[in-house]
MMTF fields as JSON, N, C-alpha, C and O atoms, coordinates in Angstrom:
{
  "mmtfVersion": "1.0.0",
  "mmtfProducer": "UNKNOWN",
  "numBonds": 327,
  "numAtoms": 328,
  "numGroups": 82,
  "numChains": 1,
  "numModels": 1,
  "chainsPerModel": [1],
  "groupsPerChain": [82],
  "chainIdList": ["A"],
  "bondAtomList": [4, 2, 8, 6, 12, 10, 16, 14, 20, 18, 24, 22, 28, 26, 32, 30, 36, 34, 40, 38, 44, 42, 48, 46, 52, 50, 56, 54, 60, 58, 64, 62, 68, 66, 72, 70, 76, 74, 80, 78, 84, 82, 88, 86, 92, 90, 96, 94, 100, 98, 104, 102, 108, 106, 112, 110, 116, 114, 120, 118, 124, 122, 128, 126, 132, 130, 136, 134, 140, 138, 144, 142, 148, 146, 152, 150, 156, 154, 160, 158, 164, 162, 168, 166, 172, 170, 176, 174, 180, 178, 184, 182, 188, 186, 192, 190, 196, 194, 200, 198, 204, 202, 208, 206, 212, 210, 216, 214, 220, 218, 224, 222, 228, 226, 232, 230, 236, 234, 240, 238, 244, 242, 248, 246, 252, 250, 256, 254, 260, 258, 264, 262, 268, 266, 272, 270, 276, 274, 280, 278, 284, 282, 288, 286, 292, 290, 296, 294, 300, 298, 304, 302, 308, 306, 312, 310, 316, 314, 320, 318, 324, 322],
  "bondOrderList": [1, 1, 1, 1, 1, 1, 1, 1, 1, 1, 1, 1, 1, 1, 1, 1, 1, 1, 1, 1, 1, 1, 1, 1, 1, 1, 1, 1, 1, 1, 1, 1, 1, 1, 1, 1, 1, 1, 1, 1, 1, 1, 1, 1, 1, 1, 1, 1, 1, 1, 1, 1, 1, 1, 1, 1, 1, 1, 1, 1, 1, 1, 1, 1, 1, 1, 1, 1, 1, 1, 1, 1, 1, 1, 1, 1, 1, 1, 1, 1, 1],
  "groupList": [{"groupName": "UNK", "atomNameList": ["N", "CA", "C", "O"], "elementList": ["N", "C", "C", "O"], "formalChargeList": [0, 0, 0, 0], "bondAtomList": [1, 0, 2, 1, 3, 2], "bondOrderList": [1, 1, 2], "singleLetterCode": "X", "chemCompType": "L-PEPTIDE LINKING"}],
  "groupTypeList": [0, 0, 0, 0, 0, 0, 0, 0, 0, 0, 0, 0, 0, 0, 0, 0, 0, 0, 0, 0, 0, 0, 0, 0, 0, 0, 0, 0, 0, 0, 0, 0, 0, 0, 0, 0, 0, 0, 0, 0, 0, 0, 0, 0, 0, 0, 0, 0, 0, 0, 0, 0, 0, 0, 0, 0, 0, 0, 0, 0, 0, 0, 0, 0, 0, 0, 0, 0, 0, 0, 0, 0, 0, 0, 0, 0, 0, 0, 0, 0, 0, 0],
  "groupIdList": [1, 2, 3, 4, 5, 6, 7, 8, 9, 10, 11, 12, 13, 14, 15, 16, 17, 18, 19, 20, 21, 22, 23, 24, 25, 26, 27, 28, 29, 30, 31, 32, 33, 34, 35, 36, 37, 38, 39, 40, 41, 42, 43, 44, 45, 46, 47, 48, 49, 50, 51, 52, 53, 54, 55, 56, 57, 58, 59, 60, 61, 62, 63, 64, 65, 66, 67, 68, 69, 70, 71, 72, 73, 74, 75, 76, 77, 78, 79, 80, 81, 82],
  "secStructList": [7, 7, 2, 2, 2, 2, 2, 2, 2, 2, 2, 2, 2, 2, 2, 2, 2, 2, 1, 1, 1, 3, 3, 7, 6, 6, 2, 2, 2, 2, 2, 2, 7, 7, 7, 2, 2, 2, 2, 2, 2, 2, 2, 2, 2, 6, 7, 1, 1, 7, 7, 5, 7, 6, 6, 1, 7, 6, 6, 1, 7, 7, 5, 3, 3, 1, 6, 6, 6, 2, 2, 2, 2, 2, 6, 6, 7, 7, 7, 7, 7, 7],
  "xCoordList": [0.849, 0.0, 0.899, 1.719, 0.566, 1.855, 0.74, -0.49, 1.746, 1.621, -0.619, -1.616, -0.258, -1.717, -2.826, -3.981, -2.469, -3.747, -3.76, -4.749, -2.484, -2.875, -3.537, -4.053, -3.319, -3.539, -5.204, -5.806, -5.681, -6.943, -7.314, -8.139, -6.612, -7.745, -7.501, -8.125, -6.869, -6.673, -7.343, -7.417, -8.028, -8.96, -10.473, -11.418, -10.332, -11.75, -12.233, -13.226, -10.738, -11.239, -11.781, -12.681, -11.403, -11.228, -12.713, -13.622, -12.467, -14.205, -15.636, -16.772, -15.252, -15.991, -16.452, -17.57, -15.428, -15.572, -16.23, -17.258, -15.572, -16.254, -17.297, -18.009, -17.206, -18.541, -18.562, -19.255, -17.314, -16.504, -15.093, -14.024, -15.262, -13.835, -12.748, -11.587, -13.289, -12.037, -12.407, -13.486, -11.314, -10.676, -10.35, -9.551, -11.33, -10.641, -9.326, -8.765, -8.8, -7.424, -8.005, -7.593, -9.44, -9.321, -9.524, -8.901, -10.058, -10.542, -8.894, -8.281, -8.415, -6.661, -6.788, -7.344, -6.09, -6.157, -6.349, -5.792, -7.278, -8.565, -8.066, -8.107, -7.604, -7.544, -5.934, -5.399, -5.671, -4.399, -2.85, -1.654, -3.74, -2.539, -1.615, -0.638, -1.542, -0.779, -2.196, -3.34, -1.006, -1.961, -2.553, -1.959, -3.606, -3.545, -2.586, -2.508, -1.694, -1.065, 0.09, 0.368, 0.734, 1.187, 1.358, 2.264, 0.026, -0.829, -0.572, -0.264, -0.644, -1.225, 1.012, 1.473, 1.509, 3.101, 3.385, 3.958, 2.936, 3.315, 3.091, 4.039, 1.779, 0.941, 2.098, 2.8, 2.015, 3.544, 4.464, 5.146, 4.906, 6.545, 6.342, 7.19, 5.089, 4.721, 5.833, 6.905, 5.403, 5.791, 4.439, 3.514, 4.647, 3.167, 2.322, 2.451, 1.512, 0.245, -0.355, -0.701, -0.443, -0.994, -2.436, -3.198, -2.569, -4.074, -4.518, -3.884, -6.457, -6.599, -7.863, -8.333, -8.082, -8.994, -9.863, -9.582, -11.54, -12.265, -12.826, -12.734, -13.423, -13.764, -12.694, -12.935, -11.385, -10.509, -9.919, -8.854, -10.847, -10.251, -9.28, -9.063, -8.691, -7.03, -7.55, -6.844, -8.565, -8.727, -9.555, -9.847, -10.387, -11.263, -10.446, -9.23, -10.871, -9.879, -9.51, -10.328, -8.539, -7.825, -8.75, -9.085, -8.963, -9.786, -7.905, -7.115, -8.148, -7.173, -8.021, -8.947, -7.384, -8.593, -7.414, -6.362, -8.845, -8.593, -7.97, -7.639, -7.773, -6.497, -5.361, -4.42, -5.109, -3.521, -3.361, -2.266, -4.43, -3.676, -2.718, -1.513, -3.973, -3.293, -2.273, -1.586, -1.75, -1.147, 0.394, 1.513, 0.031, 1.034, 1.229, 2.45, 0.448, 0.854, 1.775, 2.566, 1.322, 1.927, 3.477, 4.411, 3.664, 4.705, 5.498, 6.297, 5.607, 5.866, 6.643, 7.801, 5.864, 5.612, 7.666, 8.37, 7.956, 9.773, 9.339, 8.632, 10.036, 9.754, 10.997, 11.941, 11.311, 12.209, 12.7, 11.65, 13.734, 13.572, 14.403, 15.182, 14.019, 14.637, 15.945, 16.515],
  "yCoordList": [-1.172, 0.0, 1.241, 1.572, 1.864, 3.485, 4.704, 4.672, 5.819, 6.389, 7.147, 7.159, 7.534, 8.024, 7.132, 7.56, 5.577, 4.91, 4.916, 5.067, 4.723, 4.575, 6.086, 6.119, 7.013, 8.415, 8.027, 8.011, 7.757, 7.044, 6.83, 7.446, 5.581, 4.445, 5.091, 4.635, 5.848, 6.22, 7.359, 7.926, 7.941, 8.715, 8.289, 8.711, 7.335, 6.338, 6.239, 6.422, 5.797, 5.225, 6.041, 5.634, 6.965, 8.17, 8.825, 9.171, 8.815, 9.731, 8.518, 8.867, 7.233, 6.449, 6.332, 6.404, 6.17, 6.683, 7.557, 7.434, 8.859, 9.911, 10.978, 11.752, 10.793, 11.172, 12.966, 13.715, 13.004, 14.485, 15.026, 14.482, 15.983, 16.12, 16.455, 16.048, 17.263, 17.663, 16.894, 16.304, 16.847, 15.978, 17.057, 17.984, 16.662, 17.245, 16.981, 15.942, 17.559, 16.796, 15.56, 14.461, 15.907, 14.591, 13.428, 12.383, 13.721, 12.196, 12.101, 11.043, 13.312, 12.813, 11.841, 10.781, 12.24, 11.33, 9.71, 8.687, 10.147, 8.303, 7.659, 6.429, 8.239, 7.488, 7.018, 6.045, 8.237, 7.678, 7.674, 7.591, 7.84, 7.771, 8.416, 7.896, 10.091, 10.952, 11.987, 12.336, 12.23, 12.317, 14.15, 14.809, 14.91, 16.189, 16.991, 18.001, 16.679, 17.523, 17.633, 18.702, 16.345, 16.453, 17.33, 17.928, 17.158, 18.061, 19.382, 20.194, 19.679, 21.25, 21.94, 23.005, 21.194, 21.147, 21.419, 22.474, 20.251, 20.563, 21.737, 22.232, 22.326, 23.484, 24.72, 25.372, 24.792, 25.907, 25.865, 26.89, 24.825, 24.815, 25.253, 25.912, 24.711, 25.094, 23.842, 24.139, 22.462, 21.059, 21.024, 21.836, 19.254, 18.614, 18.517, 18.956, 17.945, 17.726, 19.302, 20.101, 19.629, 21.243, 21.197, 20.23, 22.089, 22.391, 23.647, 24.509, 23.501, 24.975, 25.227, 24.45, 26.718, 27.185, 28.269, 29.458, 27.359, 27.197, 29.014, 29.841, 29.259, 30.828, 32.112, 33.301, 31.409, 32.876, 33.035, 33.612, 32.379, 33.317, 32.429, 31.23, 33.38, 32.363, 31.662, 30.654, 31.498, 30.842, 29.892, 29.252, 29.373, 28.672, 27.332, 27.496, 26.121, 25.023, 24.375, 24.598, 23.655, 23.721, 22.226, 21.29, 22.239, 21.097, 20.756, 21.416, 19.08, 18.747, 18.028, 17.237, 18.577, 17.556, 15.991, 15.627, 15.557, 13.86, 13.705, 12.522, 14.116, 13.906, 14.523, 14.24, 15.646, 15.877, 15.272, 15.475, 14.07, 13.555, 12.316, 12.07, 11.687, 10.541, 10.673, 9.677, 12.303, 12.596, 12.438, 12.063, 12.789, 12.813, 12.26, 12.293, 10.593, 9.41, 8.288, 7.362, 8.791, 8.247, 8.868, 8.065, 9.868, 10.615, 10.49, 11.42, 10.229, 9.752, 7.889, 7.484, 7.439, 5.543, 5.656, 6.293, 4.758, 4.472, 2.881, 2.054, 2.779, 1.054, 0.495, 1.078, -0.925, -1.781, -2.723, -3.183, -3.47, -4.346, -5.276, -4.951, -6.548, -8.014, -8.306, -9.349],
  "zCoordList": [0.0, 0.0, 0.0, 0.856, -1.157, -0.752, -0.162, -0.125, 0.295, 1.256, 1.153, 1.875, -0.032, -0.549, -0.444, -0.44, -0.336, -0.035, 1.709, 2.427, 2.087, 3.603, 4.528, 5.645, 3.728, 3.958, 4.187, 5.261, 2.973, 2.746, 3.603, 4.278, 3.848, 4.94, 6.307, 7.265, 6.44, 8.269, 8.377, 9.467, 7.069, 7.156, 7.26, 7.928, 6.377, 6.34, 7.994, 8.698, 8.091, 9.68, 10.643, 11.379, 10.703, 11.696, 11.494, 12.248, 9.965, 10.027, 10.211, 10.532, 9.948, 10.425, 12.062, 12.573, 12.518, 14.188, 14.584, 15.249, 14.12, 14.619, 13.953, 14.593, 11.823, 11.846, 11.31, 10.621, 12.146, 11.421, 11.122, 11.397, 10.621, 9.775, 10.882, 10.836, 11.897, 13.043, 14.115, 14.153, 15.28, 16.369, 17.166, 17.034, 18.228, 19.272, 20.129, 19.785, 20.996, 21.961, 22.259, 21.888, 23.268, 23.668, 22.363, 22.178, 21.975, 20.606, 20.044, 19.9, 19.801, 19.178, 19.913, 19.624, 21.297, 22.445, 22.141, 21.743, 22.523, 22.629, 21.191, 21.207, 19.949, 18.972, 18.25, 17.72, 18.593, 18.122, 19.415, 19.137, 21.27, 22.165, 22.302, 22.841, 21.78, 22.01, 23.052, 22.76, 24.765, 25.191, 25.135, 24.281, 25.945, 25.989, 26.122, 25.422, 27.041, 27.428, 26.244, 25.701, 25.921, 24.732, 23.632, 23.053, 23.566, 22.296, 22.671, 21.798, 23.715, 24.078, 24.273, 23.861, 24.756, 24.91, 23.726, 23.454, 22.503, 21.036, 20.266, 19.656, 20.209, 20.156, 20.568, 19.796, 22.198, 22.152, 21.92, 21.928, 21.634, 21.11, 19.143, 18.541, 18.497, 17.283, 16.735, 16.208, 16.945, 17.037, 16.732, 16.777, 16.242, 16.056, 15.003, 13.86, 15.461, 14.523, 13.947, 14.817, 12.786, 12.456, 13.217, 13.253, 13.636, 14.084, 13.487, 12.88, 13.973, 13.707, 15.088, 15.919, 14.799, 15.324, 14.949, 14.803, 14.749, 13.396, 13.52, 12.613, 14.984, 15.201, 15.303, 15.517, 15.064, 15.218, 16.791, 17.012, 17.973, 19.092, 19.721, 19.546, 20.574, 20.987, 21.703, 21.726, 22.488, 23.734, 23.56, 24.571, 21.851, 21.451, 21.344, 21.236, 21.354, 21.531, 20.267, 19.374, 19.941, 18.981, 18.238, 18.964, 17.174, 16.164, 14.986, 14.311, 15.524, 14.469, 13.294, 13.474, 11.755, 10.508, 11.055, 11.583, 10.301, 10.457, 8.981, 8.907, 8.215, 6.792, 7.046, 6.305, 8.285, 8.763, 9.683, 10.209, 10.506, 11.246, 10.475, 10.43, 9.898, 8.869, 8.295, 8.07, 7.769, 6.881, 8.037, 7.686, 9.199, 10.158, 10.406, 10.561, 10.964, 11.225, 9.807, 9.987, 8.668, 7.643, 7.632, 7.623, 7.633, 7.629, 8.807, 8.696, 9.27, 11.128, 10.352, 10.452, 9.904, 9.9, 9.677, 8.893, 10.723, 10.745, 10.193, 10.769, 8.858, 8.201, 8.399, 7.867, 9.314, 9.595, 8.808, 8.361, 8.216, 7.425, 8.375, 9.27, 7.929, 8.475, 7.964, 8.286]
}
């Protein structure tokens, strides 16, 4: 499978679960085990998963899309050989 189909399916998946296009911390969380605080550590350092925030204000909480997470977990993938 190259990188554009698995992009795919870990999107499939994600929006199957949940139904919508953004992820909150916690659902990052719950789905793919990187935990809040993580997230929120990554966020200030401007590390991480891209996020956004959909109304503009600083203090509104951050929505990650479910095709940059995939896109991040694919891009992330370290392949081992025997």
């Amino acid at each position: 499978m190259n990188n554009k189909d698995k992009i795919k399916h870990f999107t499939s998946m994600l929006f199957s679960k949940y139904q919508k296009l953004t992820l909150t911390p916690e659902e990052v969380q719950e789905s793919i085990g990187i935990t809040v605080n993580t997230l929120k550590a990554a966020r200030l350092n401007g590390t991480g998963i891209p996020y956004v925030k959909l109304n503009g204000v600083a203090r509104s909480k951050p929505l990650y899309s479910i095709s940059t997470i995939a896109e991040e977990i694919v891009k992330r993938e370290i392949t081992t050989f025997n």
